[in-house]
Jmol script that loads the backbone (N, CA, C; Angstrom):
load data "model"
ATOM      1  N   UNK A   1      16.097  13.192  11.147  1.00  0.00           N
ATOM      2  CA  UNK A   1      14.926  14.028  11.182  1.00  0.00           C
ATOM      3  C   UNK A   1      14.571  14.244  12.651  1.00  0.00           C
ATOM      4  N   UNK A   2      14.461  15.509  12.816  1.00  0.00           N
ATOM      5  CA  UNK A   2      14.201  15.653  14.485  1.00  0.00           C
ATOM      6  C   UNK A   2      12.664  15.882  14.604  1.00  0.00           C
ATOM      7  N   UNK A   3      12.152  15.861  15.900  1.00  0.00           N
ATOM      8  CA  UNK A   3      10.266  15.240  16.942  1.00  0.00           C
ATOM      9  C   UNK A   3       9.698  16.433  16.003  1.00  0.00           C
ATOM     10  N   UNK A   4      10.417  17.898  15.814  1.00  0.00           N
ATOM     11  CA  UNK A   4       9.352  18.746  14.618  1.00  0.00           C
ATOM     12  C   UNK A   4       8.900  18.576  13.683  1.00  0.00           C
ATOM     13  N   UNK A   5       9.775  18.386  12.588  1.00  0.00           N
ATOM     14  CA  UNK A   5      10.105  17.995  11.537  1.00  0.00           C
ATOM     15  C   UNK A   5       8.680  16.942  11.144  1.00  0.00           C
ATOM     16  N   UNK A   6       9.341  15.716  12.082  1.00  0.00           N
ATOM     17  CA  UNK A   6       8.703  14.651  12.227  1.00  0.00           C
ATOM     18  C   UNK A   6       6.767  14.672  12.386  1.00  0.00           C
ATOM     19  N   UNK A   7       6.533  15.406  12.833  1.00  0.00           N
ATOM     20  CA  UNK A   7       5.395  15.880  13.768  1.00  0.00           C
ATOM     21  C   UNK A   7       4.598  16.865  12.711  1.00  0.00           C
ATOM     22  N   UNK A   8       5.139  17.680  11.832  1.00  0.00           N
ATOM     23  CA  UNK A   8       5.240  18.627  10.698  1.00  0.00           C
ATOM     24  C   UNK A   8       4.406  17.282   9.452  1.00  0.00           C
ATOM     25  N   UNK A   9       4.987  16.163   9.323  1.00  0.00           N
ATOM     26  CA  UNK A   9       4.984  15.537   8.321  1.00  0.00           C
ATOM     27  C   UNK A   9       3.644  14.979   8.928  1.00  0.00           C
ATOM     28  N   UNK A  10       3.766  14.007   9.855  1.00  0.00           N
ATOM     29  CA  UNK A  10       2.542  13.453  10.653  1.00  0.00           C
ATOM     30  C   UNK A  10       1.219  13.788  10.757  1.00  0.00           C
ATOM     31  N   UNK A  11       1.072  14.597  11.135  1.00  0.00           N
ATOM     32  CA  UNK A  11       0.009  15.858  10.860  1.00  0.00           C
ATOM     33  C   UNK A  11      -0.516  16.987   9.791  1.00  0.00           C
ATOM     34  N   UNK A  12       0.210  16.511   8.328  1.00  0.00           N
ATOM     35  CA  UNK A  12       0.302  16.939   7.787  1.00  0.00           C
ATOM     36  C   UNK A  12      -1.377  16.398   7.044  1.00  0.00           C
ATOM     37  N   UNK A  13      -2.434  16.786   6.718  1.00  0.00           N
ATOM     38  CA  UNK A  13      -3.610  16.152   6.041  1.00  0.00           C
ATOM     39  C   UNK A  13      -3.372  15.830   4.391  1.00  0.00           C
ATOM     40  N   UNK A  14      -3.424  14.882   3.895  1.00  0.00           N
ATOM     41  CA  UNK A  14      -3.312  14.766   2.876  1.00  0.00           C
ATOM     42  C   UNK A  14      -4.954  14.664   2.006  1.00  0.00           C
ATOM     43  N   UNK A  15      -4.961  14.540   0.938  1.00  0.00           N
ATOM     44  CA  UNK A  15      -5.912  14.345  -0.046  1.00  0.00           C
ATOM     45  C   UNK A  15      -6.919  12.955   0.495  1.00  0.00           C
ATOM     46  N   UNK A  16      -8.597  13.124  -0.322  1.00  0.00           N
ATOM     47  CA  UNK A  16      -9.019  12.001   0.188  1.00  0.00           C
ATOM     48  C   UNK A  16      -9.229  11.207  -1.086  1.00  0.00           C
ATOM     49  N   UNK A  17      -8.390  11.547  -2.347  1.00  0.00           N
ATOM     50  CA  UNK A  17      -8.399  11.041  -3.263  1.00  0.00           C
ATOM     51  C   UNK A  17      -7.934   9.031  -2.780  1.00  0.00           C
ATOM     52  N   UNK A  18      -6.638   8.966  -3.994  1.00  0.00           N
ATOM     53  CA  UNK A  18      -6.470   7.168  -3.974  1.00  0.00           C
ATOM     54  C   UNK A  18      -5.171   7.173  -3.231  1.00  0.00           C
ATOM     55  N   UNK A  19      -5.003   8.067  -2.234  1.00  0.00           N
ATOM     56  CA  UNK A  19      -3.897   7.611  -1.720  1.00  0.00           C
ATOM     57  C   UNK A  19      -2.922   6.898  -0.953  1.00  0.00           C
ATOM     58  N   UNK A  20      -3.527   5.616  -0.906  1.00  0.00           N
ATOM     59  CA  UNK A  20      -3.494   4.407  -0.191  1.00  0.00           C
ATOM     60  C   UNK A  20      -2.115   3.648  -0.955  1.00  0.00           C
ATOM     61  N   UNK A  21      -1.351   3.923  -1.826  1.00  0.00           N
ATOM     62  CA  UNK A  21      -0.333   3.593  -2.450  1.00  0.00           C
ATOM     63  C   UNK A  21       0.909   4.764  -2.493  1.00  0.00           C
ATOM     64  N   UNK A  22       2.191   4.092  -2.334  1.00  0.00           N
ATOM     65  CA  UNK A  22       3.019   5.441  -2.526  1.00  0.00           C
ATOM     66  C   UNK A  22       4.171   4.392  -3.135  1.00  0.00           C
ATOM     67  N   UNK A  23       4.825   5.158  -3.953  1.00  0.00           N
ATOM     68  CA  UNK A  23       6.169   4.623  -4.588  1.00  0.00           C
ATOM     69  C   UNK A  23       6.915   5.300  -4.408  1.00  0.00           C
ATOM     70  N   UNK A  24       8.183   4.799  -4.225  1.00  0.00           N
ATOM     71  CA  UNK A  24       9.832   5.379  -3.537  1.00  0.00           C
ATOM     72  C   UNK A  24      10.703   5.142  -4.366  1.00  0.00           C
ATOM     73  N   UNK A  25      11.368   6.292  -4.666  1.00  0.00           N
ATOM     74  CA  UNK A  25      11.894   6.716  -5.951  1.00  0.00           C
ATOM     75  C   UNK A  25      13.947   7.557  -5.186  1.00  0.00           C
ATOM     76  N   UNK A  26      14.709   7.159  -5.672  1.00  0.00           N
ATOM     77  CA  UNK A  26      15.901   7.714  -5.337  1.00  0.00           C
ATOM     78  C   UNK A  26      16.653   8.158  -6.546  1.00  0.00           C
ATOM     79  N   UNK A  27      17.332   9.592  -6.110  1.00  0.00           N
ATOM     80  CA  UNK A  27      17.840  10.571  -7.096  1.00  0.00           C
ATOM     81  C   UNK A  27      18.965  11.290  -6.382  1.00  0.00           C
ATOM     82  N   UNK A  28      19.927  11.059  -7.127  1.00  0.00           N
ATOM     83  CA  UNK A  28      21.247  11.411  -7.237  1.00  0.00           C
ATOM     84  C   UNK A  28      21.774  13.046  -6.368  1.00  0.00           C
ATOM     85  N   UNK A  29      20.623  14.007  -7.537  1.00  0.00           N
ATOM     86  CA  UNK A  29      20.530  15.383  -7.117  1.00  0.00           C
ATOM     87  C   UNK A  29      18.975  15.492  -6.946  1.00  0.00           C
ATOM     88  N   UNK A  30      18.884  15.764  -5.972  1.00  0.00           N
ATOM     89  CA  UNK A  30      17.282  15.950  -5.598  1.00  0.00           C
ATOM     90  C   UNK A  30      17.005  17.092  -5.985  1.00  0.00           C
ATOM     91  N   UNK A  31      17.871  18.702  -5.663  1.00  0.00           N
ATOM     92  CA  UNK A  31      17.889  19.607  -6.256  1.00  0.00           C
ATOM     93  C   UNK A  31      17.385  19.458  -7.548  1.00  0.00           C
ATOM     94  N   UNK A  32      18.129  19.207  -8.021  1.00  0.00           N
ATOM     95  CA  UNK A  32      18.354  19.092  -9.905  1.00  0.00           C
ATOM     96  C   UNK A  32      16.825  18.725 -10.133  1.00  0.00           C
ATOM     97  N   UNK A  33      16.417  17.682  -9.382  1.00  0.00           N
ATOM     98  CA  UNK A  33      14.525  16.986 -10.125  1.00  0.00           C
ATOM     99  C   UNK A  33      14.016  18.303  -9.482  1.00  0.00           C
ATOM    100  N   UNK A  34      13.994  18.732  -8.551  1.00  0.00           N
ATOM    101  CA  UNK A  34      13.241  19.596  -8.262  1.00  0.00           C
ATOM    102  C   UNK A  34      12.806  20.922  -9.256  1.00  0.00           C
ATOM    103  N   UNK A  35      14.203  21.429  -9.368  1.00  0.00           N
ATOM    104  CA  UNK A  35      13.887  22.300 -10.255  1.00  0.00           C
ATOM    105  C   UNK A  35      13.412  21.979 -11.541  1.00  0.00           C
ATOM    106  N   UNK A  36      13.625  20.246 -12.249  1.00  0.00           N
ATOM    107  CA  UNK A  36      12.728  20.057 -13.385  1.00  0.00           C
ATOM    108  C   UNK A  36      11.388  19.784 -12.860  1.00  0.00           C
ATOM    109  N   UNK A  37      10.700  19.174 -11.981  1.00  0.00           N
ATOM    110  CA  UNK A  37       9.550  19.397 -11.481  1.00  0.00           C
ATOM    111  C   UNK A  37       8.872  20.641 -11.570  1.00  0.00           C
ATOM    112  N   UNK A  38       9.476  21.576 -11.232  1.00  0.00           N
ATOM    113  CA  UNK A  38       8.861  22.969 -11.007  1.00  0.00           C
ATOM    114  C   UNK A  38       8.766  24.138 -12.187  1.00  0.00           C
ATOM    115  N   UNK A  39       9.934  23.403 -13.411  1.00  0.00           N
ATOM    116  CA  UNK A  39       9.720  23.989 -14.768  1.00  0.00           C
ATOM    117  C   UNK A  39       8.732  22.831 -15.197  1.00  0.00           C
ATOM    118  N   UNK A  40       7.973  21.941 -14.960  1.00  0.00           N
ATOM    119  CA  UNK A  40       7.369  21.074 -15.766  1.00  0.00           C
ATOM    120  C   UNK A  40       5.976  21.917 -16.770  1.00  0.00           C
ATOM    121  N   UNK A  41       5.794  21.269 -17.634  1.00  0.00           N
ATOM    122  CA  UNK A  41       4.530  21.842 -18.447  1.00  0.00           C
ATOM    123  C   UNK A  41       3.069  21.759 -17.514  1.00  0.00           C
ATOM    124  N   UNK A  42       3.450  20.263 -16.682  1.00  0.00           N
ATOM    125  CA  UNK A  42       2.293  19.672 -16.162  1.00  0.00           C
ATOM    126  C   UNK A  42       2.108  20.336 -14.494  1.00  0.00           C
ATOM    127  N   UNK A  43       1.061  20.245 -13.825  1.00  0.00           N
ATOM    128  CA  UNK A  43       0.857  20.870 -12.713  1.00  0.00           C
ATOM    129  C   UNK A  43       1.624  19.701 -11.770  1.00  0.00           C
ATOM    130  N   UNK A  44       1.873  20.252 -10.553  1.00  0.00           N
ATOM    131  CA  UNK A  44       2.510  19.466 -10.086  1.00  0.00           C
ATOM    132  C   UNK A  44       1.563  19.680  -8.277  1.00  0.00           C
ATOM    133  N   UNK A  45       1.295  18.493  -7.772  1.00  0.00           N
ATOM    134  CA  UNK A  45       0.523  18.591  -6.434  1.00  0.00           C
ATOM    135  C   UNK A  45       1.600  18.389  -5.322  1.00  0.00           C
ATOM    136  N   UNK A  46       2.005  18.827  -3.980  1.00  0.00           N
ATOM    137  CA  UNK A  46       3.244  18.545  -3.401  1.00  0.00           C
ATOM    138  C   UNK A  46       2.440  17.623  -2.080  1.00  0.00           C
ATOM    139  N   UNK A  47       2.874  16.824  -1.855  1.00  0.00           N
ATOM    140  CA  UNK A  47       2.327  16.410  -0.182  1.00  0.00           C
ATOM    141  C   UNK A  47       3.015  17.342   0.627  1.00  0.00           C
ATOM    142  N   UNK A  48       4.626  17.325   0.073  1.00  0.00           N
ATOM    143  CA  UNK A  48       5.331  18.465   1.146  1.00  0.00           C
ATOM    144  C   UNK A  48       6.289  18.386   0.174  1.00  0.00           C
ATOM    145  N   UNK A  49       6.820  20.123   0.117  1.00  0.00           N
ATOM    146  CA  UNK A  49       7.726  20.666  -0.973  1.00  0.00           C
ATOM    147  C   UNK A  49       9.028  19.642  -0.484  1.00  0.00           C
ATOM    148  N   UNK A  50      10.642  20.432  -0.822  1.00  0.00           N
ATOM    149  CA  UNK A  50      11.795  19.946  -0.799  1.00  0.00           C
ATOM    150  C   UNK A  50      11.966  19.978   1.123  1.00  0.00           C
ATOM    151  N   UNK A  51      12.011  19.146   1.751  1.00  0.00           N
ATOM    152  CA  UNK A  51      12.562  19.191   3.617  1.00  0.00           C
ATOM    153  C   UNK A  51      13.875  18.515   3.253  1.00  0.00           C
ATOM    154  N   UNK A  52      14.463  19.461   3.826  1.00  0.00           N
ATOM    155  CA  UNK A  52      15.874  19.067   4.175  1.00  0.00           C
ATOM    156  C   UNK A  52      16.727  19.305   5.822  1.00  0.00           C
ATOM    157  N   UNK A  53      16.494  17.550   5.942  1.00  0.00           N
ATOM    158  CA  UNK A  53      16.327  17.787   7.393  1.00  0.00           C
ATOM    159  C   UNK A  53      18.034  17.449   7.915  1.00  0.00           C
ATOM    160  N   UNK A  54      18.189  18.106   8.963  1.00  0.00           N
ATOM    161  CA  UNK A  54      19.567  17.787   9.245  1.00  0.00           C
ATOM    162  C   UNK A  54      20.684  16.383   9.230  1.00  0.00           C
ATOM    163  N   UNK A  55      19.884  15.444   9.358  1.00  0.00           N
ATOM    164  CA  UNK A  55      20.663  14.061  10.027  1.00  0.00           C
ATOM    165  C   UNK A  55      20.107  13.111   9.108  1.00  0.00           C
ATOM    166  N   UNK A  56      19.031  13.378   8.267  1.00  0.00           N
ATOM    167  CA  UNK A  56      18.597  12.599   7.432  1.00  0.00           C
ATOM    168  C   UNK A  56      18.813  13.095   6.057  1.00  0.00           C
ATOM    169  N   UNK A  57      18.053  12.336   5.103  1.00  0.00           N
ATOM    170  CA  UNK A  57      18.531  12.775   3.452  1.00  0.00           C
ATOM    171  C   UNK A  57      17.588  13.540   3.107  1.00  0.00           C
ATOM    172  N   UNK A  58      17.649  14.551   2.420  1.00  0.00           N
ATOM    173  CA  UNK A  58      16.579  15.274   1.825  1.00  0.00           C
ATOM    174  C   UNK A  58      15.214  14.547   1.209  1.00  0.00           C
ATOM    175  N   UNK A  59      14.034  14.850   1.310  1.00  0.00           N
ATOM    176  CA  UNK A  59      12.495  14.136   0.530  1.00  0.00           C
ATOM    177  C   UNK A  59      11.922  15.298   0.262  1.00  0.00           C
ATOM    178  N   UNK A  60      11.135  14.667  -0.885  1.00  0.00           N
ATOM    179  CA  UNK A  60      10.135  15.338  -1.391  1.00  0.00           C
ATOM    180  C   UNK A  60       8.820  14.330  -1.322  1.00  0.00           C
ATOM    181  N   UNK A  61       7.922  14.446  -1.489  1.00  0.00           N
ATOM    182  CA  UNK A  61       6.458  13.794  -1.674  1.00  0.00           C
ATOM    183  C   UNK A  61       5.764  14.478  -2.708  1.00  0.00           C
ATOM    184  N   UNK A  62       5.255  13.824  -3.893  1.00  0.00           N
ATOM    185  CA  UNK A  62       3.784  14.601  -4.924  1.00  0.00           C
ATOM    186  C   UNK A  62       3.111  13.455  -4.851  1.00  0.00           C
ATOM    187  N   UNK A  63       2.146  14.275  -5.244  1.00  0.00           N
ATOM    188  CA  UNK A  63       1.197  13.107  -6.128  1.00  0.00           C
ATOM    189  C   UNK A  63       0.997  13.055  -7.728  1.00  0.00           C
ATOM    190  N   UNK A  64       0.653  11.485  -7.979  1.00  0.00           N
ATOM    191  CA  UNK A  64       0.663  10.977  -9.172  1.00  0.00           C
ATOM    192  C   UNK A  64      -0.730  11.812  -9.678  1.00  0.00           C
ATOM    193  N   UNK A  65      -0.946  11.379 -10.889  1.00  0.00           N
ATOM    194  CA  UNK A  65      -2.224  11.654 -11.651  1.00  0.00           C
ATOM    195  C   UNK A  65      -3.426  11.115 -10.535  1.00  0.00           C
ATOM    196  N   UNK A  66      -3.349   9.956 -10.097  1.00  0.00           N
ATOM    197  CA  UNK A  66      -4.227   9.195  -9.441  1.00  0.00           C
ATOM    198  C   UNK A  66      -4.090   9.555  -8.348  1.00  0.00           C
ATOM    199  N   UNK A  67      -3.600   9.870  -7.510  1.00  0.00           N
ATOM    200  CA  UNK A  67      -2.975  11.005  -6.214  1.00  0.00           C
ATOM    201  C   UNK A  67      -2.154  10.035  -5.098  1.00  0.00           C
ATOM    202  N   UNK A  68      -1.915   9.034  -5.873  1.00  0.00           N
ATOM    203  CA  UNK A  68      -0.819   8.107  -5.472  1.00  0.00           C
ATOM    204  C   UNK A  68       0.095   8.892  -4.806  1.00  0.00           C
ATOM    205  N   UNK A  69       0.905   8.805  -3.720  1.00  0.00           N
ATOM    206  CA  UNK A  69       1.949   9.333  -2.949  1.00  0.00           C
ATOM    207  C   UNK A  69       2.856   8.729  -3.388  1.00  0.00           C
ATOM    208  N   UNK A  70       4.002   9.718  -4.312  1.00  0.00           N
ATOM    209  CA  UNK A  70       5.357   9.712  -4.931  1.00  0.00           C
ATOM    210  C   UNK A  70       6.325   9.896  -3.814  1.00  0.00           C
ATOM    211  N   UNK A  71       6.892   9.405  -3.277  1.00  0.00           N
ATOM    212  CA  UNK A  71       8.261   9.807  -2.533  1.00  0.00           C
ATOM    213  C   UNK A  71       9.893  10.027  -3.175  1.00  0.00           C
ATOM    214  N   UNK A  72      10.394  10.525  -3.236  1.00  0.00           N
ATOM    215  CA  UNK A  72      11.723  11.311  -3.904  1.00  0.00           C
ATOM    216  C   UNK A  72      12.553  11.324  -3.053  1.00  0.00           C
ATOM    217  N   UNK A  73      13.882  10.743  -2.520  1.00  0.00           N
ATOM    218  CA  UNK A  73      14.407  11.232  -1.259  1.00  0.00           C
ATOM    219  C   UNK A  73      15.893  10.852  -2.038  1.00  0.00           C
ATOM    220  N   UNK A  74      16.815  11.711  -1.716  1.00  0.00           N
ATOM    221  CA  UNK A  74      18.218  11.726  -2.280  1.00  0.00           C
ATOM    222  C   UNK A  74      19.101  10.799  -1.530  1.00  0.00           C
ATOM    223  N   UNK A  75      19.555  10.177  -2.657  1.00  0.00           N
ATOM    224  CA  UNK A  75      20.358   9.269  -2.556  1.00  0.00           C
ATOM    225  C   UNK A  75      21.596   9.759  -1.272  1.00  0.00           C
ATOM    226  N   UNK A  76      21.912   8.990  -0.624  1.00  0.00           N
ATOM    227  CA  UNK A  76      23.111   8.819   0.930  1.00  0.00           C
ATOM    228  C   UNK A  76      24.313   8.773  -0.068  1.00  0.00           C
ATOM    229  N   UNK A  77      24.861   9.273   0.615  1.00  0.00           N
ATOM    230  CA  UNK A  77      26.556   8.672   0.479  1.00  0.00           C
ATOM    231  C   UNK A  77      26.999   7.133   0.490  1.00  0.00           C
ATOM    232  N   UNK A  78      26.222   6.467   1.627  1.00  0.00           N
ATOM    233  CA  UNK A  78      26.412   5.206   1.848  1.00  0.00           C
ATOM    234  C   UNK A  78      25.848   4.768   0.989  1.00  0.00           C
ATOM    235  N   UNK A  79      24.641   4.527   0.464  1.00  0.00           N
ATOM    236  CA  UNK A  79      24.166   4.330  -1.215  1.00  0.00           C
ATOM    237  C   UNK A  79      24.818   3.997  -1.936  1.00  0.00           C
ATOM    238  N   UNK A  80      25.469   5.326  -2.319  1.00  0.00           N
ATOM    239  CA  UNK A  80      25.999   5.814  -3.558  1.00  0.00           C
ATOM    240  C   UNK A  80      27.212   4.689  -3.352  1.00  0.00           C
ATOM    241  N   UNK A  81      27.875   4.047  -2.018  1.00  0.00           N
ATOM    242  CA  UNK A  81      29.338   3.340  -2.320  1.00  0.00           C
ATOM    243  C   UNK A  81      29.015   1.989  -2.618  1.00  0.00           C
ATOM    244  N   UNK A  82      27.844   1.428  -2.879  1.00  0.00           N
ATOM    245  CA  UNK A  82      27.760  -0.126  -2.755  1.00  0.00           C
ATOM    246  C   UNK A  82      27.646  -0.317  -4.264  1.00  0.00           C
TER     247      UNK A  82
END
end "model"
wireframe off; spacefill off
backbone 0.3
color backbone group
């Protein structure tokens, strides 16, 4: 992730709901959840849509019902071999 990117996320204001908790979640095809995310029935809140940053793995961020910070970030290659 390069100083923009980075700086993009940082500064990014979030909710003043409960978001003092976040859970980290890894997925195979990040694509693939995405697009079921975005057909979902239910509304969906983004901290920050799909970033797909050069040198790092793709993330997503939502929030939960409770506005908990969800993190989504696609599984590495190196991951995937262990």
């Amino acid at each position: 992730m390069d100083r923009i990117e980075l700086k993009k996320i940082l500064l990014k204001a979030t909710s003043t709901g409960a978001d003092y908790a976040e859970l980290y979640f890894e997925e195979y095809n990040l694509g693939a959840f995405v697009q079921k995310l975005n057909s979902s029935r239910f509304p969906i809140r983004y901290v920050n849509e799909l970033m797909e940053p050069s040198l790092e793995p793709s993330v997503i961020r939502i929030y939960d019902p409770d506005e908990h910070i969800i993190e989504i970030r696609e599984q590495t290659l190196e991951r995937k071999m262990r």
